[in-house]
LOPALO-472853 format. One record per residue (C-alpha): y, z, x. Coordinates in steps of 0.1 Angstrom, whole numbers, padded with zeros to 4 digits, always signed. Example, Ala and Ser with C-alpha at 12.3 -4.5 7.8 and 13.67 -1.06 7.14 Angstrom:
-0045+0078+0123
-0011+0071+0137
This chain:
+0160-1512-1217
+0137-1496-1238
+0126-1461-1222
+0095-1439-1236
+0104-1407-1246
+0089-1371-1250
+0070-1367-1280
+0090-1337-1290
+0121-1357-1293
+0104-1380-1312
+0088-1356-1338
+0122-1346-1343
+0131-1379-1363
+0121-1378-1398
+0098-1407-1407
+0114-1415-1440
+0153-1422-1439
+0153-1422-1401
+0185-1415-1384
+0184-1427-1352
+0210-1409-1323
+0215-1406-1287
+0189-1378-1270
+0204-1345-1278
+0231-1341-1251
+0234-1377-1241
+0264-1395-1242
+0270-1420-1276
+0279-1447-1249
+0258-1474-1237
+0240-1473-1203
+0227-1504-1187
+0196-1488-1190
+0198-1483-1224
+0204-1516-1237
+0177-1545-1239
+0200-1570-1218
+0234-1587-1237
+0216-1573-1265
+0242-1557-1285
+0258-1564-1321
+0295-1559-1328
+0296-1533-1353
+0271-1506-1362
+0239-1521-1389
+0218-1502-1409
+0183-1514-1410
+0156-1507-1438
+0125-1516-1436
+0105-1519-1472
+0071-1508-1462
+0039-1522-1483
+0029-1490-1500
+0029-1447-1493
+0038-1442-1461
+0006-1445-1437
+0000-1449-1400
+0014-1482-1401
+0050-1463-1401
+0043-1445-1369
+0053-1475-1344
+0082-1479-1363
+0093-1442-1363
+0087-1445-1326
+0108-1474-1328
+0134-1456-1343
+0140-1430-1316
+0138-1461-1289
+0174-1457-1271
+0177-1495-1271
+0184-1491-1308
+0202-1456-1312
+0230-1472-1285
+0232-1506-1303
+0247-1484-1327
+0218-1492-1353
+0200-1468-1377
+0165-1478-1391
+0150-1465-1423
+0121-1470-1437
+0114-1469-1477
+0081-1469-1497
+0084-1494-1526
+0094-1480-1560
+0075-1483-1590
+0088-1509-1615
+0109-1525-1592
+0115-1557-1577
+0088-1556-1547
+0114-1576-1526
+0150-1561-1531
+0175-1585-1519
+0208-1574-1504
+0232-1597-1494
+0254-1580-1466
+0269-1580-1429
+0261-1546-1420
+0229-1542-1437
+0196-1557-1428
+0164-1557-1449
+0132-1562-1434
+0102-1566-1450
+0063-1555-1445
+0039-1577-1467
+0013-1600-1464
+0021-1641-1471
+0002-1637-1499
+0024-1610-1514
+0057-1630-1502
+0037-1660-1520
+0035-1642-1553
+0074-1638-1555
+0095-1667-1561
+0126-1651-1549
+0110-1639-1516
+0093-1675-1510
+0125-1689-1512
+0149-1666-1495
+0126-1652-1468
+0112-1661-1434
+0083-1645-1411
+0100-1633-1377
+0070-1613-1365
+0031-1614-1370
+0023-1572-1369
-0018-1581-1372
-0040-1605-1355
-0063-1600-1385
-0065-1591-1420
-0075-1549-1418
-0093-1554-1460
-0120-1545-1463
-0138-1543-1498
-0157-1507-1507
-0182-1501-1536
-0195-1462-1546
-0231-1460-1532
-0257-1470-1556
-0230-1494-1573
-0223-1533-1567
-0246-1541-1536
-0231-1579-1529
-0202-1599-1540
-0219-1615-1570
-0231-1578-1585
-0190-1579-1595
-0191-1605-1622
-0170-1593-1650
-0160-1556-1634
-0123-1546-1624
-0115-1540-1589
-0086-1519-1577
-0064-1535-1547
-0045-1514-1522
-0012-1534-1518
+0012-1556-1536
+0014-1583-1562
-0002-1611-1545
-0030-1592-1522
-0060-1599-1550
-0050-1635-1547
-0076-1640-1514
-0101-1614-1530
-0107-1634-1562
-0104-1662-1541
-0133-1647-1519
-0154-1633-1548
-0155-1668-1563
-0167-1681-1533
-0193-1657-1530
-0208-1663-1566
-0190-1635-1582
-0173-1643-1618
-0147-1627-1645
-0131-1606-1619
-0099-1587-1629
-0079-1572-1602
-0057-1543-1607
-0028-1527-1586
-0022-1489-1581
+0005-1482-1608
+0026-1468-1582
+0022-1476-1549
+0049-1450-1533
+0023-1426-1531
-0009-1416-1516
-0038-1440-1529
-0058-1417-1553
-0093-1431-1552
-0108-1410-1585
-0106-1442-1607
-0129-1456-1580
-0155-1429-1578
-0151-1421-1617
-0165-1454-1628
-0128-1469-1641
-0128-1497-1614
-0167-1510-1598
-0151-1517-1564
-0116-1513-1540
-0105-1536-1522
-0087-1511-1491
-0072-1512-1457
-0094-1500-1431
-0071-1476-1416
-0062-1457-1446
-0081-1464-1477
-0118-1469-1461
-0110-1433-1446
-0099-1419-1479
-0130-1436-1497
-0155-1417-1471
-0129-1386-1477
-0134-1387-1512
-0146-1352-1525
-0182-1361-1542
-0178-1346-1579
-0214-1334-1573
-0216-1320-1545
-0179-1309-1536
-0183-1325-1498
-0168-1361-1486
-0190-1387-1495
-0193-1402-1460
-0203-1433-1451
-0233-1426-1472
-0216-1425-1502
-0203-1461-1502
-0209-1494-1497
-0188-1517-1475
-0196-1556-1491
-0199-1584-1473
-0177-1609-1480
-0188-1639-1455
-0157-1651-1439
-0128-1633-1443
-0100-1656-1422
-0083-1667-1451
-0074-1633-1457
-0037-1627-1437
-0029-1595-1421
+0009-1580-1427
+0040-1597-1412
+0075-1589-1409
+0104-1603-1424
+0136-1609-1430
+0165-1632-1451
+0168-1663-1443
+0204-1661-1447
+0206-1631-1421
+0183-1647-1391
+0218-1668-1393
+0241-1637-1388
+0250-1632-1350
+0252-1591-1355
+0225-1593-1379
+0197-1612-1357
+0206-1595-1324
+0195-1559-1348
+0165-1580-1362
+0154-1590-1321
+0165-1552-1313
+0139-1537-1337
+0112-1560-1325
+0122-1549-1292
+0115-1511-1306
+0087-1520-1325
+0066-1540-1299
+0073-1509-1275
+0060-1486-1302
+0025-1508-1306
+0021-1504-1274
+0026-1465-1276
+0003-1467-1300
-0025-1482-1286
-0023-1464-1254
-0017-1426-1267
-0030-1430-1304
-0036-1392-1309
+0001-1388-1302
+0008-1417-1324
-0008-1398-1350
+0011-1365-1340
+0042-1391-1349
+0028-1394-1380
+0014-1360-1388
+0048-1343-1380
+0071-1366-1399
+0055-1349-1427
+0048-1375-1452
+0012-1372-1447
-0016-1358-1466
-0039-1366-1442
-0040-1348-1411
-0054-1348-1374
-0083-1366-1363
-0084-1382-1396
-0051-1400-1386
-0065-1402-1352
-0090-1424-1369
-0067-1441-1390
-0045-1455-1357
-0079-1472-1344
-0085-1486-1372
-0047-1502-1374
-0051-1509-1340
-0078-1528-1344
-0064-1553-1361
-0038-1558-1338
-0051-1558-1304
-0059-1579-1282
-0032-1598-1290
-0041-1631-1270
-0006-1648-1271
+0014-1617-1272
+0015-1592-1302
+0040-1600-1330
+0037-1637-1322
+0045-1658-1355
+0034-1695-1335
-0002-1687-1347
+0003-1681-1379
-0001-1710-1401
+0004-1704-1441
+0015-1732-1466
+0045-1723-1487
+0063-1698-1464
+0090-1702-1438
+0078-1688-1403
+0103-1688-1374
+0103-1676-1339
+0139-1675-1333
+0140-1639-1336
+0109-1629-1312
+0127-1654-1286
+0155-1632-1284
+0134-1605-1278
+0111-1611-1257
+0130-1622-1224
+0146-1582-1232
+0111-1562-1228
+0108-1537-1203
+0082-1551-1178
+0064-1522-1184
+0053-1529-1222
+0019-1548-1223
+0017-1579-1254
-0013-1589-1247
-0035-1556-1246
-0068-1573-1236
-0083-1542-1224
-0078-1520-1256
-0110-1504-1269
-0112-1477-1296
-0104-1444-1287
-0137-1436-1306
-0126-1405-1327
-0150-1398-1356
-0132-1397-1392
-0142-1355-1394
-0163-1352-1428
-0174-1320-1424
């Protein structure tokens, strides 16, 4: 069973190339209460999970995941890897031992023909999409003030699909959407503010905060809030949130989908650590030093994510909801989870509210 640990131990796990290990002093075997049921592959599997972009808060319940003694005595390690400019967004690995999971929206997945084919959703990681689409103040007002600008998209090949989609609908025309040229890193938001794109299309929890971050080249202080505007886009459902997945081919692997149900095990555990204690989620973050962002500014940033995960009405990571022509969706893996959850762990969250911590602009 999963158990919550100290948040020194888990600041002790690096966020990038994660090894996970048996608390300091414990012993490498499995206890009954460390393992989530039968759970249990036959060898040892090394998981990597390719994130979306830079590392950002997003990472942070998987980190926790990571040190979750469910996982460390299954005899699993867990990485996770920013993408790498010029490659393939969905590197495919054919193996026993290794599993590759996957962070992206089903419009990204979409966008590749490889990853369309040879991958299915086994988790749903937000209840809505977190884009949100961000204009310098004194710039494009509405939707329709974009005609014929370029707009800079926080996320992968596939993501401007829905905004052009969007912009269409809402009267705006000759729209070009761009991609950071490499998405491993920090999002740099000068291009935005120095007149090169008119608009960015961002995630709440991390671009809107760098946008109202964003050192004003007059005055040398964060814009604010002041100094951009958030546009209205009408209705924004057909905009999907990220999902997880994996190879078709590997949901069919005994070892490899008992790792897969193991990791959701983790993960749900460390959304739920998350929503609970998000300034120690951001410690998480903070300390795993791949950050260049840094307190209440990641305090921030977890609201933010968590809004767009909680309240998860039928349980969070639930795929049954989730209905996208063109993609494979499958709950196979979440079953095998599920019935293995500590008691404890919440899904449903229906009390969550915002912890209320103000992005600090000062």
């Amino acid at each position: 069973m999963t158990k919550r640990r100290s948040l020194a131990s888990i600041l002790s796990i690096a966020l990038i190339a994660v090894a996970c290990r048996p608390p300091v002093g414990g012993s490498v075997e499995p206890s009954a209460s460390s393992i989530a049921g039968e759970l249990r592959p036959s060898k040892e599997i090394a998981v990597t999970v390719h994130l979306p972009g830079a590392p950002d808060v997003l990472t942070a319940p998987l980190a926790y995941a990571a040190a979750s003694e469910t996982i460390a005595a299954a005899g699993i390690t867990l990485n996770q890897v920013p993408p790498t400019a010029g490659e393939a967004p969905f590197p495919l690995v054919a193996s026993t031992t290794r599993l590759q999971l996957y962070i992206a929206t089903p419009d990204a997945v979409l966008a590749s023909a490889t990853a369309r084919e040879s991958l299915v959703m086994i988790a749903n990681l937000q209840q809505k999409t977190s884009m949100v689409l961000v204009a310098p103040a004194g710039g494009a007002a509405t939707a329709a003030d974009l005609s014929g600008t370029t707009i800079l998209v926080q996320g992968m090949i596939g993501d401007e699909a829905p905004l052009l989609a969007l912009l269409a609908r809402e009267g705006a025309e000759n729209v070009t959407a761009e991609l950071p040229a490499d998405s491993s890193i920090p999002l740099d938001l000068t291009p935005l503010f120095d007149g090169t794109y008119s608009a960015a299309f961002l995630t709440s929890y991390d671009g809107l905060g760098r946008a109202q971050e964003f050192i004003s080249f007059e005055s040398g202080l964060p814009v604010g809030p002041d100094g951009i505007t958030v546009i209205d886009l009408g209705d924004t459902s057909s905009v999907f949130g990220l999902g997880l997945w994996m190879e078709k081919t590997a949901q069919d692997d005994e070892d490899l989908s008992i790792a897969a149900a193991l990791i959701l095990i983790g993960l749900t555990d460390g959304l739920a650590f998350c929503r609970d204690q998000p300034s120690e989620c951001a410690s998480i973050f903070e300390q795993g030093g791949e950050t260049d962002r840094f307190g209440d500014s990641l305090a921030w940033s977890v609201d933010q994510f968590n809004a767009s995960v909680w309240p998860a009405p039928k349980g969070v990571l639930d795929v049954i909801s989730v209905s996208v022509a063109g993609i494979s969706i499958s709950n196979q893996i979440l079953e095998r989870a599920i019935p293995n959850l500590p008691a404890t762990i919440d899904r449903i969250g229906d009390s969550w509210a915002p912890s209320g911590v103000a992005l600090p602009l000062e």
